[in-house]
C-alpha positions in Angstrom: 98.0 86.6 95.3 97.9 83.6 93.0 100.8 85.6 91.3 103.6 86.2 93.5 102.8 82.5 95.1 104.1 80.9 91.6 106.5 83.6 90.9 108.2 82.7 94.8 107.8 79.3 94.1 109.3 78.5 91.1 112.2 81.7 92.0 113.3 78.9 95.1 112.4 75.8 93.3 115.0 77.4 90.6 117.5 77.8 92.9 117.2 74.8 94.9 117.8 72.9 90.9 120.2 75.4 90.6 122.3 74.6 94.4 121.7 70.9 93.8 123.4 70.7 89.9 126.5 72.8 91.7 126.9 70.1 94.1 126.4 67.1 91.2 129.6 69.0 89.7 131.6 68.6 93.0 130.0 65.0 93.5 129.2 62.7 90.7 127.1 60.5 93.4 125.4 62.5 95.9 121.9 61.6 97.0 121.0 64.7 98.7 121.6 66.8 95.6 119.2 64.2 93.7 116.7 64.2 96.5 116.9 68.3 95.6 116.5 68.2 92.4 113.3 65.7 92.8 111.9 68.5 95.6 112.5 71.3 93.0 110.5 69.3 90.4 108.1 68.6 92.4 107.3 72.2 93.7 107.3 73.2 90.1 104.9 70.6 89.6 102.9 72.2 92.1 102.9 75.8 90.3 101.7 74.1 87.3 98.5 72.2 89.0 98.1 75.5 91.0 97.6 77.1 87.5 95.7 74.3 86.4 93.0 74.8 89.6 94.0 71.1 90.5 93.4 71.1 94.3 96.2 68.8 94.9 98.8 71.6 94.8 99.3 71.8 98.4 100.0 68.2 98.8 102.7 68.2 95.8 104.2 71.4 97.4 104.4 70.2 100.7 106.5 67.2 99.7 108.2 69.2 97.0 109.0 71.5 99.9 109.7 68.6 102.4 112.3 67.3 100.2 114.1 70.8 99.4 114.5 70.9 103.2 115.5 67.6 103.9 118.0 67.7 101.0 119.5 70.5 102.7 120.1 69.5 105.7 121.7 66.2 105.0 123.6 67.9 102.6 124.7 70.3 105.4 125.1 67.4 108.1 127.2 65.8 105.4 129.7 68.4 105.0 129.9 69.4 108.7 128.5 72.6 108.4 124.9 72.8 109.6 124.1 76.8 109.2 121.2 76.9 111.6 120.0 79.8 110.5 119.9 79.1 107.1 117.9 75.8 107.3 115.3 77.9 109.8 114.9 80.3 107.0 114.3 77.6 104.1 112.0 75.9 106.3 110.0 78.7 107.0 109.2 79.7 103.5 108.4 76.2 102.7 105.7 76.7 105.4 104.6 79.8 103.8 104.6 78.4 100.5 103.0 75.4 101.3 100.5 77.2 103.4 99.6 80.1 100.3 98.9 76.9 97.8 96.4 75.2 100.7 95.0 78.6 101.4 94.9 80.1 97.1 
């Protein structure tokens, strides 16, 4: 299980780098992007002290995670288009996520 936790992980940690750089290219100056890319470090960070047995992997995934979310949602208040739906579904794999590397 240890597997497809890291594999998910670093897959949305990725992305989130990914979603975050796109938005530094519209925005030279935009803190949620930053507060992204920090998150997505972060839960990569977490994958790597998973791998390492550090115990500690929940805690960096949780704020890793914490800040993913909370990127997103500013970034979506920010532009005036808060998907709902799409911030319950981010959330809710950060959960997961977070959960697998408290419970692996």
């Amino acid at each position: 299980m240890q597997i497809p936790l890291c594999a998910v992980s670093v897959l949305f940690g990725g992305l989130s780098t990914a979603a975050a750089f796109s938005q530094l290219k519209k925005e030279k100056k935009s803190g949620p992007a930053i507060l992204m890319i920090a998150g997505s470090a972060l839960l990569l960070a977490a994958v790597l002290c998973n791998i390492l047995d550090q115990r500690a992997d929940w805690a960096v995934a949780l704020f890793g995670c914490a800040a993913i979310c909370a990127a997103a949602l500013r970034n979506g208040v920010k532009s005036g288009q808060v998907h709902i739906r799409h911030h319950i579904i981010r959330m809710a794999l950060s959960l997961i996520l977070v959960v697998g590397f408290a419970v692996l």
